[in-house]
C-alpha positions as CSV (number, residue, x, y, z in Angstrom):
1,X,0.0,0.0,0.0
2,X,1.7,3.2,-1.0
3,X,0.0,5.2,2.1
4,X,1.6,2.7,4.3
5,X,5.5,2.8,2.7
6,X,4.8,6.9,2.3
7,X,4.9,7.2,5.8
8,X,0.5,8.8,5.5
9,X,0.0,6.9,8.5
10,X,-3.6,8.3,8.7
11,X,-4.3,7.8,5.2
12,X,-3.7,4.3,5.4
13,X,-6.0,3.7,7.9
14,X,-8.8,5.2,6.0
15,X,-7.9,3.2,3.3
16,X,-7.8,0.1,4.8
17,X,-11.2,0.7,7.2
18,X,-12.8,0.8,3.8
19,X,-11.7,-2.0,2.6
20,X,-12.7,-4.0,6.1
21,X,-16.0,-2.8,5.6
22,X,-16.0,-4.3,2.5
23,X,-14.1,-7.4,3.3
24,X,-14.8,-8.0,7.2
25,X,-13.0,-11.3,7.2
26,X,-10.0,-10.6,5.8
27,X,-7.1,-10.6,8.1
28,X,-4.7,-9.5,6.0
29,X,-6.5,-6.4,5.6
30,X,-6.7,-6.2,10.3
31,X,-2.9,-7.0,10.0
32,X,-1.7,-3.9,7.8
33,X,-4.3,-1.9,9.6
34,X,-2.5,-2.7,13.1
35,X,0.8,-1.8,11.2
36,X,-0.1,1.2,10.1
37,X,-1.5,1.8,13.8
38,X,1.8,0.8,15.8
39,X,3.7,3.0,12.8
40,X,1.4,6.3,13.9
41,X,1.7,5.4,17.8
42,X,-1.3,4.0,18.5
43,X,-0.9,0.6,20.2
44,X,-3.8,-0.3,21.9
45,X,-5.7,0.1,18.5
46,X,-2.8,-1.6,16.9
47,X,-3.5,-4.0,19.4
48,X,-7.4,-4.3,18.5
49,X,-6.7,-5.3,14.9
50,X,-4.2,-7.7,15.7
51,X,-6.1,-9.3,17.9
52,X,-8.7,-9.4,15.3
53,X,-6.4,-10.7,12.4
54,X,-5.3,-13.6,14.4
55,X,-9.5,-14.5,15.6
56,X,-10.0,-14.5,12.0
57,X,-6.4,-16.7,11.3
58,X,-4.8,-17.9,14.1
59,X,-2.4,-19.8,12.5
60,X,-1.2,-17.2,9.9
61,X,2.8,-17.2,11.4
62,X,3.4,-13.4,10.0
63,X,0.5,-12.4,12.2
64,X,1.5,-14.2,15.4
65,X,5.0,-12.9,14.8
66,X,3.6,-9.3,14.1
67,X,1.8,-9.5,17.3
68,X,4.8,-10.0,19.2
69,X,7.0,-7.2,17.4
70,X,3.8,-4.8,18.3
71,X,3.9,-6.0,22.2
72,X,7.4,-5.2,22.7
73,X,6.9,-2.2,21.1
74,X,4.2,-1.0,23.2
75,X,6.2,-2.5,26.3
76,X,9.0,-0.2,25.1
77,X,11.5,-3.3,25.0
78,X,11.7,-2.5,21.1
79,X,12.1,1.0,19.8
80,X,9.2,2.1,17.5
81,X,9.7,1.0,13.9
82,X,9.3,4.1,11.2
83,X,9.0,1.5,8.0
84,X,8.5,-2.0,7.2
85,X,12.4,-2.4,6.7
86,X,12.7,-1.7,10.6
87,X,10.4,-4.4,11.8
């Protein structure tokens, strides 16, 4: 999503709730929402849709991975990532 690599944080996440509402059960869609999220700062949303991703695909290993990246982050045992390269 070129939002997303642009570093339009809130763009991205208008982007992508439109395209939940129009695909509800799509995790993927939760899981670059939640990146975009922890990119802009706001964890316990960030949280929310991870959570979600994984209820919809638990076993999806990028996900569960994801999830742990966004809890150290929001822990402060990670520093904040500013791009996809730094995750």
């Amino acid at each position: 999503m070129r939002a997303l690599k642009s570093g339009e944080f809130e763009l991205a996440n208008d982007i992508l709730d439109k395209a939940i509402e129009s695909n509800p059960n799509d995790a993927v869609l939760y899981r670059s929402k939640a990146i975009a999220l922890m990119f802009a700062g706001r964890d316990p949303e960030a949280k929310a849709c991870m959570d979600q991703s994984l209820s919809i695909d638990e076993n999806d290993q990028l996900s569960q991975c994801l999830a742990e990246i966004l809890d150290d982050v929001a822990s402060g045992k990670r520093p904040r990532p500013k791009s996809m390269k730094e995750i």
